[in-house]
C-alpha positions as CSV (number, residue, x, y, z in Angstrom):
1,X,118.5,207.1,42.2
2,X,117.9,203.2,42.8
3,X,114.5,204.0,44.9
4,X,113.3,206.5,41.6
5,X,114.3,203.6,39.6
6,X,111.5,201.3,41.6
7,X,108.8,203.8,41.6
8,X,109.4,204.6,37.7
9,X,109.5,200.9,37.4
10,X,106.1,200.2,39.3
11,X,104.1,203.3,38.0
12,X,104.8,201.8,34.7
13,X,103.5,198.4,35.3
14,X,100.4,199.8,37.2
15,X,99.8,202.0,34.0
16,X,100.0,198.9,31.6
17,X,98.2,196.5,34.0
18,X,95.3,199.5,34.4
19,X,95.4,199.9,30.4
20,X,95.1,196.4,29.5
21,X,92.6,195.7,31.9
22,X,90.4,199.0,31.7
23,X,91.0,200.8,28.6
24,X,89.2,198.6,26.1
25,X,87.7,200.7,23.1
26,X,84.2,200.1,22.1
27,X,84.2,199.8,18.6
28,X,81.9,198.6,15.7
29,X,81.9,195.0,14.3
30,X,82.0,193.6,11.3
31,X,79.3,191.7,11.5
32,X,76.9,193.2,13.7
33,X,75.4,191.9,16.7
34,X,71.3,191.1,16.4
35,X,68.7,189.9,17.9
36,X,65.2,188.5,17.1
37,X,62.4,186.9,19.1
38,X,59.6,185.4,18.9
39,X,56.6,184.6,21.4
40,X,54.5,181.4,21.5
41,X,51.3,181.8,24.2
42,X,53.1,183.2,26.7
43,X,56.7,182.0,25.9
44,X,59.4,183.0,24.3
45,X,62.2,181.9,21.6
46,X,65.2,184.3,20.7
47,X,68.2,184.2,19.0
48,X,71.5,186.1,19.4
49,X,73.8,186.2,16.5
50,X,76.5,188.1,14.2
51,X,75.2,188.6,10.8
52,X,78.1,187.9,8.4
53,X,77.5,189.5,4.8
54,X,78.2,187.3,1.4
55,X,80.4,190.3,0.0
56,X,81.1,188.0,-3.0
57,X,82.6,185.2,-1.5
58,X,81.5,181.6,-2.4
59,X,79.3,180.4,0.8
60,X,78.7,176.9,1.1
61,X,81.5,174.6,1.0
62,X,84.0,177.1,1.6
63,X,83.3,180.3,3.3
64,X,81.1,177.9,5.5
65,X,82.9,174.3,5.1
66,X,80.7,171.1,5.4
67,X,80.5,168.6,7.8
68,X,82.0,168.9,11.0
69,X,85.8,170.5,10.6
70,X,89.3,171.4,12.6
71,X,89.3,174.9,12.2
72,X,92.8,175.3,13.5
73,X,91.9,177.2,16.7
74,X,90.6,176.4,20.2
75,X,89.8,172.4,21.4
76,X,87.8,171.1,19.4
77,X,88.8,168.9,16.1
78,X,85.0,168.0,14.5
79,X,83.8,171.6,14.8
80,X,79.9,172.3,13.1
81,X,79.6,176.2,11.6
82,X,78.5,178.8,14.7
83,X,75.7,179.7,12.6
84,X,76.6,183.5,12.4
85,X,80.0,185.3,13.0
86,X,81.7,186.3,16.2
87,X,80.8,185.0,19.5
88,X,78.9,182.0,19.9
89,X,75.3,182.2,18.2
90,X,72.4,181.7,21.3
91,X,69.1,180.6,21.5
92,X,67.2,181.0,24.6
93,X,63.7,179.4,25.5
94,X,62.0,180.6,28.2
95,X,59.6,177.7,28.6
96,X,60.4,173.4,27.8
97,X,59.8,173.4,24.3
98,X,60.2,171.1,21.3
99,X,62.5,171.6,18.4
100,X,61.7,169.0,15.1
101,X,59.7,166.9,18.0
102,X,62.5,166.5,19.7
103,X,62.1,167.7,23.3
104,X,64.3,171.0,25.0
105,X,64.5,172.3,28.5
106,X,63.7,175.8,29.2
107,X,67.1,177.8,29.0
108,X,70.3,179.0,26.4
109,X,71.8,177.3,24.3
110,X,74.4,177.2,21.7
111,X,73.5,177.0,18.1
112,X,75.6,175.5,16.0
113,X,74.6,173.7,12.2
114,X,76.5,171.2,10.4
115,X,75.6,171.8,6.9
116,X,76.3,169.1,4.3
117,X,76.5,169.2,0.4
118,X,73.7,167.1,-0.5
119,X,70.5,170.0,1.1
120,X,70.8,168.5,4.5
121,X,71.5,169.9,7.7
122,X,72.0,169.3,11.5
123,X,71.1,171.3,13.9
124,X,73.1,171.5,17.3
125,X,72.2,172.8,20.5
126,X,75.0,172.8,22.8
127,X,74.9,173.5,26.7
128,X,77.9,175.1,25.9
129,X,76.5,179.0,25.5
130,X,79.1,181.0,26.6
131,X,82.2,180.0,24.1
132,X,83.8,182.0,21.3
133,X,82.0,180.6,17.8
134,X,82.3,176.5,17.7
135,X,86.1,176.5,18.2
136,X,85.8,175.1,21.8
137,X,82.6,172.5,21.0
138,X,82.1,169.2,22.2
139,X,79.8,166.8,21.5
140,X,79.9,166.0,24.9
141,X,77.9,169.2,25.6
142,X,74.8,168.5,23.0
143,X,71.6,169.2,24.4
144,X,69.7,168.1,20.8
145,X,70.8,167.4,17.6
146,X,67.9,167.3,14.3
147,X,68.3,166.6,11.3
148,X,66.8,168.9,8.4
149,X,66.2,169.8,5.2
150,X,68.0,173.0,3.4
151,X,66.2,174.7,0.5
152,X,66.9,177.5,-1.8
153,X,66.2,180.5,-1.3
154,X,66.2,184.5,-2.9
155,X,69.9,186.3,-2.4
156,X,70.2,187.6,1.6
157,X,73.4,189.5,1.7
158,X,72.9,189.4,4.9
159,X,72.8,186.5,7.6
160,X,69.4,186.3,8.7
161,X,67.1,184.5,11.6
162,X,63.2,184.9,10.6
163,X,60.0,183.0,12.1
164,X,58.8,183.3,9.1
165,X,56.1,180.9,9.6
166,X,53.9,180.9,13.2
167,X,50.6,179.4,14.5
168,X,49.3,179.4,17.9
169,X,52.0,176.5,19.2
170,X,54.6,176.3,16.9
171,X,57.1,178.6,14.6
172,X,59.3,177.4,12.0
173,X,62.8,179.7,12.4
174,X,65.3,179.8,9.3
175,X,68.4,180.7,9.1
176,X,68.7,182.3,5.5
177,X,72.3,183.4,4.1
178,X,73.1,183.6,0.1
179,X,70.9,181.1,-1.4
180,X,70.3,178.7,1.1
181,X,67.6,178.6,3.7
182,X,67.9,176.5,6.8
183,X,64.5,175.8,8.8
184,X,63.6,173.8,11.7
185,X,60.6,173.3,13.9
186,X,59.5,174.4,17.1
187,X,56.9,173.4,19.1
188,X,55.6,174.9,22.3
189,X,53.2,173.0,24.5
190,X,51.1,176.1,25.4
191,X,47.9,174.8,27.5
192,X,50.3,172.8,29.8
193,X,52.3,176.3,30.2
194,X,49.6,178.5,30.6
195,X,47.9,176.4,33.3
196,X,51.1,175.4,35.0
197,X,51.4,179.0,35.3
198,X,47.7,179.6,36.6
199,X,48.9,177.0,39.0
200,X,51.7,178.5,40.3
201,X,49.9,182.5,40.3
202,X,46.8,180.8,42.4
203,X,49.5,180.3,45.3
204,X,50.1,183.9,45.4
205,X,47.9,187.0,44.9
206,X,45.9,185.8,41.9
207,X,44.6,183.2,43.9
208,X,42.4,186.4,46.2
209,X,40.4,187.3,42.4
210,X,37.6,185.7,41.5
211,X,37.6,186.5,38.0
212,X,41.1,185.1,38.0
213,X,39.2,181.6,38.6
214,X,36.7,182.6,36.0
215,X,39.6,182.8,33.4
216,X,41.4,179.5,34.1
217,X,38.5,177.7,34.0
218,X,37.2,179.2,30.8
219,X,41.0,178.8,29.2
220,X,41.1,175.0,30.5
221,X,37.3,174.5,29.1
222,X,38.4,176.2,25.5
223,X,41.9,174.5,24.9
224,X,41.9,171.2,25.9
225,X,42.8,171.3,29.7
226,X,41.6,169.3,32.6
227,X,37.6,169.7,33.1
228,X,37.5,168.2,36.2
229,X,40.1,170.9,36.9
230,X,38.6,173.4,35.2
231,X,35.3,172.4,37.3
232,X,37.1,172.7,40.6
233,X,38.3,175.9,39.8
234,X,34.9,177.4,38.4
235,X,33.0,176.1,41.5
236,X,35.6,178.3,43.6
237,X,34.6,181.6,41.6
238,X,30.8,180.9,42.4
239,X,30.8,179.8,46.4
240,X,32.5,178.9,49.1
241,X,35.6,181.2,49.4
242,X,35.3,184.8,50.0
243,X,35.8,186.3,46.9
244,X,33.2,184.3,45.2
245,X,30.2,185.6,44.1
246,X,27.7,183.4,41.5
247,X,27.4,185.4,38.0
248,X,25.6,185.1,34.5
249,X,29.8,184.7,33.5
250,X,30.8,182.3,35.7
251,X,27.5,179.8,35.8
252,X,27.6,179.7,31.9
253,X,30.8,178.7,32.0
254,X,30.6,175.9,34.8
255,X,27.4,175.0,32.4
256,X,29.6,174.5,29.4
257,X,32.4,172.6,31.4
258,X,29.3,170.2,32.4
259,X,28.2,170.3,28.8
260,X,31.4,169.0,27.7
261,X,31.5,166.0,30.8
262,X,28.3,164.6,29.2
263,X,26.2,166.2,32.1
264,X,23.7,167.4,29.8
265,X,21.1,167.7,32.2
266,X,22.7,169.6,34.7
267,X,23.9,171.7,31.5
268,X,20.5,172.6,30.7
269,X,19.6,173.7,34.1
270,X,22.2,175.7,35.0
271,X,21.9,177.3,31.4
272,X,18.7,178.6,32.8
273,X,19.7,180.1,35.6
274,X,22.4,182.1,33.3
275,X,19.2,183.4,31.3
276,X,17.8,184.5,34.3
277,X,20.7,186.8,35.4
278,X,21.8,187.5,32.2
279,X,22.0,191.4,30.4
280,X,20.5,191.8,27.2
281,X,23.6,190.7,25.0
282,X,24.2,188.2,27.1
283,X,20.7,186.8,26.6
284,X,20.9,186.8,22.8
285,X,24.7,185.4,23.1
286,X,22.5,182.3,24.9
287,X,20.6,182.0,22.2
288,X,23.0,181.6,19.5
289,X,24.7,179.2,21.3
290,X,21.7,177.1,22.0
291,X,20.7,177.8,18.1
292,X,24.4,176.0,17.4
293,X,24.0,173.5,19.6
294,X,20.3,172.8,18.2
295,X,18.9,173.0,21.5
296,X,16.0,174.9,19.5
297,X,13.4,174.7,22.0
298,X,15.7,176.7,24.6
299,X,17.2,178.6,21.7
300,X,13.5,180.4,20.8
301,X,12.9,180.5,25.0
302,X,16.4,182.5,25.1
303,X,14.9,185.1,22.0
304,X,11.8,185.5,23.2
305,X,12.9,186.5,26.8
306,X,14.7,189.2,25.0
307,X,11.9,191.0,23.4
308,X,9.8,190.5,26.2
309,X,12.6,192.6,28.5
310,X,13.4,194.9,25.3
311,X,10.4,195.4,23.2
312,X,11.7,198.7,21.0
313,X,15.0,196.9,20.3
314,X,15.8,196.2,16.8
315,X,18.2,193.3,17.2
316,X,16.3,191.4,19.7
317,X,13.5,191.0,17.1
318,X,16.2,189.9,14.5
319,X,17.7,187.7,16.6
320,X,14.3,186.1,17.0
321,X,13.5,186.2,13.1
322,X,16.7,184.5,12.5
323,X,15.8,181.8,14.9
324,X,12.7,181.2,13.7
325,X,13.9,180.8,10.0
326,X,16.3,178.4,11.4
327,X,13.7,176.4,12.9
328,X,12.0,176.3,9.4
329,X,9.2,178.3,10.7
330,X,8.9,181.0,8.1
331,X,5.7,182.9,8.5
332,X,7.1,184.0,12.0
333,X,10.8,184.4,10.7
334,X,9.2,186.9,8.3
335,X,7.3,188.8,10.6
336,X,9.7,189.4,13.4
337,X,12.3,190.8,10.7
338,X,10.3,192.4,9.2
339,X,9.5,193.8,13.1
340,X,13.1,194.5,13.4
341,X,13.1,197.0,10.1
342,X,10.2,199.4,12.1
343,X,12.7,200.0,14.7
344,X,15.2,202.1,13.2
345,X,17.8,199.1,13.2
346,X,21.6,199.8,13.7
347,X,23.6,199.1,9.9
348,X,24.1,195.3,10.6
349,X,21.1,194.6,12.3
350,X,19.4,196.2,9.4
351,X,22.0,194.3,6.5
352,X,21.6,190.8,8.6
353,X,17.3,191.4,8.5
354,X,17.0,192.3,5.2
355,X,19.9,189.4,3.9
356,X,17.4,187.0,6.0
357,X,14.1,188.2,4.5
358,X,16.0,188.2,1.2
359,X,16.8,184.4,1.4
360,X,12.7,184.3,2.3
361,X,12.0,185.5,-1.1
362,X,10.6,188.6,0.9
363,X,12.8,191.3,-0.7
């Protein structure tokens, strides 16, 4: 009897340990979980929350109390809001960043706010990601605080996170809830990124391609990077390595980085030597260029190449009229459009001719 006693006695704890450890229902919350994200170049910002609904309770300064508060539960005395329901509300960055100028390391991150009465707000980041809402912060644990301006805003039953506003480095992310919008700033430093990262791919595999050196140097050239770099890199596409191979692509490009070094002479040159290898819309692209540069001498050398090579072709002879007309010389703008219109020209090439000839008092 005394030994059944034990076993019953141990099968029953083992039961309640295994059912209080394992048998945890998976039900629906209240406020449900969501996600949104947003990418920058080639980095991204998202946030994790729980989104509360109003359900006609009275928001801010009671549902959500100002300042910082004792909320009666967990460590922390000055709590801010979690800035959503549930678990702690996240951000992650996957790159340094910036938020209102104020700089962030790559990584999550609480999000907490402190709202106050008077359309102010600060925003918290804590390193403190893995808590249950704001009842455990400490200020000891801030990664950034910033200080920003609420505004009002159309009814939002639910709590919501939008980037409502984005441009090629930056995104302004509000929190919205009842009538009150929250927005702060976020700034990502995306030339530094992207060319850290061609720095760090070079190493490896992307290092063997020479189109790969092509593309750095082209990005560095076209958004501000290093152009001694950006040189370095482009000379490595055209010789000395065994992938390289000189191209129309890659000498136009190591022309423009030249260009922009104030090596206007070797920039001419080696703009030549593009001509000479390049295809026929690569030869009119030349043109342009020169024709925006106001290089017009090389400009009509670039055209007229292209007619020679392509004497039935509609928009070569357009091109040419164009850059004649530019050059002021109108008797010949006139007569290669007019060229261009015999040759069965494609839609635009035919609207751009006749818009030219128009503005020529021709048509």
């Amino acid at each position: 009897m005394k030994i059944n006693l034990i076993i019953t006695f141990f099968t029953c704890l083992f039961l309640s340990l295994s059912f209080s450890t394992f048998a945890q229902l998976n039900t629906p919350q209240g406020s449900q979980f969501a996600t949104v994200s947003q990418r920058i170049g080639v980095s991204d910002i998202t946030i994790a929350y729980s989104r509360p609904s109003v359900n006609g309770r009275e928001v801010w300064g009671k549902l959500v109390p100002y300042g910082m508060n004792n909320l009666g539960f967990g460590t922390s005395t000055a709590a801010p809001w979690r800035a959503g329901a549930n678990e702690n509300t996240t951000i992650t960055f996957s790159h340094d960043m910036k938020v209102e100028g104020k700089p962030i390391k790559a990584g999550t991150y609480g999000l907490h706010v402190e709202v106050k009465p008077d359309n102010k707000a600060t925003i918290i980041l804590s390193k403190e990601a893995n808590a249950w809402g704001s009842y455990f912060y400490d200020e000891k644990n801030d990664a950034l605080r910033a200080d920003v301006n609420t505004k009002a805003a159309s009814h939002h039953e639910l709590l919501t996170y939008e980037f409502n506003t984005v441009t090629p480095n930056s995104a302004i992310v509000s929190l919205i809830w009842e009538k009150k919008e929250i927005p702060f700033a976020i700034g990502v430093p995306v030339t530094d990124i992207v060319l850290n990262e061609f720095r760090e791919q070079f190493k490896g595999q992307a290092g063997f391609t020479r189109q790969n050196w092509e593309q750095a140097a082209n990005y560095a050239l076209n958004n501000g990077g290093d152009l001694n770099e950006a040189l370095v890199w482009i000379n490595n596409a055209i010789a000395g390595q065994f992938y390289s191979q000189k191209t129309f692509n890659n000498v136009a490009i190591k022309a423009q980085i030249l260009n922009k070094l104030g090596k206007t002479d070797d920039y001419a040159a080696l703009m030549d030597e593009a001509s000479e290898m390049a295809n026929t819309n690569q030869l009119n692209a030349l043109g342009y260029q020169m024709l925006t540069s106001k290089d017009y001498s090389r400009a009509l050398k670039y055209f007229k190449m292209n007619v020679a090579n392509n004497p039935k072709d509609a928009n070569s002879y357009d091109s040419l009229g164009e850059c004649y007309k530019t050059m002021g010389d109108n008797k010949n703008a006139i007569k290669n459009l007019k060229k261009a219109l015999t040759l069965n020209p494609s839609a635009n090439v035919k609207a751009n001719s006749e818009k030219l000839l128009g503005e020529l008092g021709v048509l």
